[in-house]
C-alpha positions, 0 to 999 in steps of 0.5 A: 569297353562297354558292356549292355545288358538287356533288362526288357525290350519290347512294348510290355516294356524296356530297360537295359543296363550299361556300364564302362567298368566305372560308371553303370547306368539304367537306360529307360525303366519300363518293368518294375524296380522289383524286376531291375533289382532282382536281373541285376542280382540286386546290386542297384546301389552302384547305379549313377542314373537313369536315362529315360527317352519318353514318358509311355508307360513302357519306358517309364513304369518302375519310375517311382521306385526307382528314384524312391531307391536314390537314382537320379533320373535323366528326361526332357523337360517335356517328359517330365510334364507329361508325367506330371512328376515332381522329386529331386531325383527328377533331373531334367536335361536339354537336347543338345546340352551335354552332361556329365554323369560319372566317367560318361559324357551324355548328350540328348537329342531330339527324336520324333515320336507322337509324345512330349519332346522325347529324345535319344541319347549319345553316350561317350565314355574317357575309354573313346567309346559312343553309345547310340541309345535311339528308340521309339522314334521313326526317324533320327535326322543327326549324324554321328561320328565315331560310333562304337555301339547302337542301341536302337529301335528296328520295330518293324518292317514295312512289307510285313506291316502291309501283308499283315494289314492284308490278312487283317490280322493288324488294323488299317489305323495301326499303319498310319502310327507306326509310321509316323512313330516307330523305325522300321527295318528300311529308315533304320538301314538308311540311317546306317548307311548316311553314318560313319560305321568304321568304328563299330563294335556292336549294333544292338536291334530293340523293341521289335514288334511282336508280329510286324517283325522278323528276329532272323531276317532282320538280324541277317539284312544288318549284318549283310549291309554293315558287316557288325556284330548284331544282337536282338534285344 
């Protein structure tokens, strides 16, 4: 049994909060530590940790505070120097190096994004459930067996990209990024369909673009390619 609560996700800013019942964690802490305390009725004491992806603002903005409140935070050493952060809450993990936090088993993954080694993160709880955590990233080359919920990025979609860029209303040089750092709707659907689905609970869809997306169209085309119950963060 996993429980997520999204916090924020979009690129004002990102945080969601999950929990198996034992164990809550942050994930990514892009809002202010005042906006995380007050959507979690202010009980932050019992949080283990803070898994954080890449050092952009929107991911990583209440940082401070947070480790300032106690919270060990969880980054690649990459992040970590790009950040240019030194405190002892500051914990920096490998990619494909598991840890332990609490009843969760976490491993890093790298990602690609035009950043600093960002990473991803498979969750898995003493329940037998996985967590995908995945965003900001144009492409995850792993598969993952056994997955119960995603977490993930579906940032926009090509079509919509380019009919924008046609209007004018989205510049040429826009294009070129997204494509080499953010999923859109069609790698997303590959990404699927190259994993073992038969287990999932929940797909969470994240960090849509505010006008290179469509919230109904991509919620209707995953849930018609993978028959799961899908959320828009």
């Amino acid at each position: 049994m996993i429980d997520i609560k999204t916090l924020a996700s979009s690129s004002k800013g990102n945080c969601y909060h999950i929990t198996d019942g034992s164990t809550p964690l942050l994930l990514e802490c892009g809002i202010g530590f005042k906006e995380i305390r007050k959507a979690l009725k202010f009980n932050t004491s019992s949080l283990a940790g803070c898994m954080v992806t890449h050092e952009h603002g929107d991911h990583t903005k209440g940082l401070k505070d947070v480790v300032k409140a106690g919270i060990n935070v969880y980054m690649s050493p990459g992040t970590k120097e790009a950040l240019n952060i030194d405190h002892h809450r500051i914990k920096p993990v490998e990619p494909k190096k598991q840890f332990q936090i609490g009843t969760w088993t976490i491993l890093p993954f790298d990602v690609e994004h035009d950043v600093n080694e960002p990473v991803g993160y498979l969750l898995a709880n003493q329940s037998g459930d996985k967590l995908l955590f995945a965003t900001d990233t144009y492409y995850i080359r792993y598969k993952f067996k056994g997955l119960t919920h995603l977490l993930v990025e579906v940032n926009y979609s090509r079509d919509i990209l380019d009919q924008n860029i046609l209007e004018g209303t989205v510049p040429q040089m826009m294009r070129k990024r997204l494509i080499r750092s953010h999923f859109s709707l069609e790698n997303f659907k590959e990404f699927l369909k190259a994993n073992d689905l038969s287990k999932v609970e929940e797909i969470h869809l994240l960090h849509l673009s505010d006008s290179n997306s469509d919230e109904e169209r991509f919620k209707r085309e995953i849930q018609e390619l993978t028959g799961k119950v899908v959320y828009i963060a």
